[in-house]
Each structure stands twice: as C-alpha cells, then as structure tokens.
C-alpha positions, 0 to 999 in steps of 0.5 A: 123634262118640263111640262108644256101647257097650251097657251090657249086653254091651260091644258098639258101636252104630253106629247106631239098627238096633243099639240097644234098644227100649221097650214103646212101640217108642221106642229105648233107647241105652244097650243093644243090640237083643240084651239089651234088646227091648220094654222088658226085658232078653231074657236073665236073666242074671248078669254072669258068665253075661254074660260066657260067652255073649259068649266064645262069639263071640271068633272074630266079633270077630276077623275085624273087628278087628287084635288077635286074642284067645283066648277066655280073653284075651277073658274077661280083658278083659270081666272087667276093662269090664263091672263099669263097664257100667250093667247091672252097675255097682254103687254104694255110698253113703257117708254115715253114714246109707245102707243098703248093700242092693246085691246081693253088697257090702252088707257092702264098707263094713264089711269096708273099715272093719274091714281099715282099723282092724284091720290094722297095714299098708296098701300103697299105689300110685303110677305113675312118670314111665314109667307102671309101678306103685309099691308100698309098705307103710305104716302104716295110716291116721291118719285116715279119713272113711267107707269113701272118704277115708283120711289117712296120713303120710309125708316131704315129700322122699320118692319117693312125694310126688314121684309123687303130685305128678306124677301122683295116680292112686293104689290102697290095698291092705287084706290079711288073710291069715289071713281070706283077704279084701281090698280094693283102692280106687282113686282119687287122692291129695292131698299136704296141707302146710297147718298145719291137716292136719298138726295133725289126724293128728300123734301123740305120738310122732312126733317119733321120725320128724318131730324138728322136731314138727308143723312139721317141712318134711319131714312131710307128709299123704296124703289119699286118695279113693276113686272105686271098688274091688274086694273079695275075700271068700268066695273070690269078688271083686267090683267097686264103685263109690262 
C-alpha cells in the first residue's frame, strides 16, 4: 500500500486517526488532523511559515528515523518537497489565452519569455551514464511554443544527444545577471531527426556549423518540454508547476 503524506506538512498518515476531518466529520485524506480540522486549514499560514513550524519538531523526527538531520538540513529538505505539496503547489496554464492570476508567479511566463527572446545564451542540463549533471552553454532557442516547449540545435554525433537518448531528463537555465533574475525549467528533451523538424529551425547561415544544409546527418533538433520550474525574481525564488 503507498504511503500517504499530508499535503500540507509532509507528514505520513499511517491511518484514518491521523488524517483531516470535513464539517461533516467524513475524513479528508489528503491532509493531516494538525492542518486540517472541520472542514479549514487550523493554521493560516504561508509555505515558508509552514516550513519554520515543521523545523521546530526535527528532534521528534529524529528519534524514529536512521538519518538524523539538523534543522537547517531539515529546512533544506521542506524547501525542496513541499512546493509539490497540494497546499502549496502552484500552476501555470500555458495556452495563449490563460490569465496567470496565482498568487506570486503571475508574471513567470512573461519573465520566461522575456529571458528566452532576449538573452544570447541558454545553459542547458543533461545527466550521464553515472548520474552527475552536465552543463553547457548553448545558443538560445531557435523556436519556442509558449513558455513550455523550446526548440534548439546541436550536432547529432555530440555527447549531449547521447545522453538525452540514454536518459532524457533535462533543465534549461535562463540567466540575467544584470536584472538579477532567473529561471530554471525542468522537464525532458526529445532528439528530432525527421526532415520536417529540421526544416523548421534552420537559418540561413548555418551552413557555417551543418555544410551539408538542411540534410546534414550530423545536425539535429532538441525540443524541450517543460513540466515545472523555479524562478528568481525580486530577490526571492519560487517553485511552479506548468
């Protein structure tokens, strides 16, 4: 059976006594009987407000558990989960047509497209065969579709398309120094051969890199899809989901 985690604190329910209640008294199971009591949240907190209280009871947690973490390990930790946790997820629409009214990113997919269109550079992640992360710096996208799918290109025969065919887990990573902004997206990316991909990103001029055009066996699309992301903005970062 898999173990269920309140959406709200991160603490395993091991049965019903520890799990929410509605008005009604009917049980609620995605939250435990600490945050969420007759119905309502009992504590009107922020995540981050969540997150000190919880740091407050690392030692109880300690007793039952092998690892035993400080308590900035611990808020380390909480920083990392609970932006996946119902309570505090937060999800952007990308369609044209959506309004980003989420409290605190309504204004990630402008600053995602602005990074994207504006700067020259765009570092992108792969994982090798031993599970460390590779960076690299590449050109910025060809192509993008919203703030969710981004298109580049790269050589077929290169380290990186070896490693997004093993494993296509992947991050891009838009920098603006100067602003003091950024954004990381993670997601998975796709390694496009087909004729028609090709056509769609090729510019003139490069030749310069693919001399055999458009057909060129060593040129090849990356197209990327986001799943979710994190953003550094006004001195503050924030988790998303899209």
């Amino acid at each position: 059976m898999e173990m269920k985690y309140c959406q709200s604190c991160g603490m395993p329910l091991m049965d019903k006594s520890q799990m929410g209640t509605e008005k009604d008294g009917s049980i609620n199971e995605d939250y435990c009987i600490f945050c969420y009591k007759d119905g309502a949240f009992t504590q009107d907190y922020t995540m981050e407000q969540m997150i000190e209280h919880c740091a407050q009871f690392v030692g109880e947690f300690n007793k039952d558990s092998e690892t035993k973490l400080t308590k900035e390990e611990a808020i380390g930790q909480m920083k990392q989960s609970f932006p996946r946790l119902k309570r505090w997820r937060k999800t952007l629409e990308v369609s044209e047509n959506s309004e980003f009214t989420a409290p605190g990113i309504s204004h990630v997919p402008e600053l995602i497209a602005h990074l994207c269109d504006t700067l020259p550079i765009t570092y992108i992640g792969s994982v090798d065969d031993q599970g460390y992360p590779y960076m690299k710096a590449m050109l910025s996208p060809r192509k993008r579709e919203g703030v969710k799918v981004f298109y580049f290109t790269t050589n077929t025969f290169s380290l990186r398309v070896a490693q997004y065919k093993a494993n296509p887990k992947a991050s891009l990573y838009f920098c603006d120094e100067k602003g003091f902004q950024a954004v990381m997206l993670k997601g998975t990316m796709e390694v496009l051969t087909d004729a028609e991909s090709k056509e769609m990103i090729w510019r003139e001029g490069d030749t310069e890199y693919y001399p055999g055009g458009v057909t060129d066996p060593n040129y090849c699309v990356l197209k990327f899809t986001a799943i979710e992301g994190r953003f550094y903005s006004d001195y503050y970062p924030r988790t998303f989901v899209l």
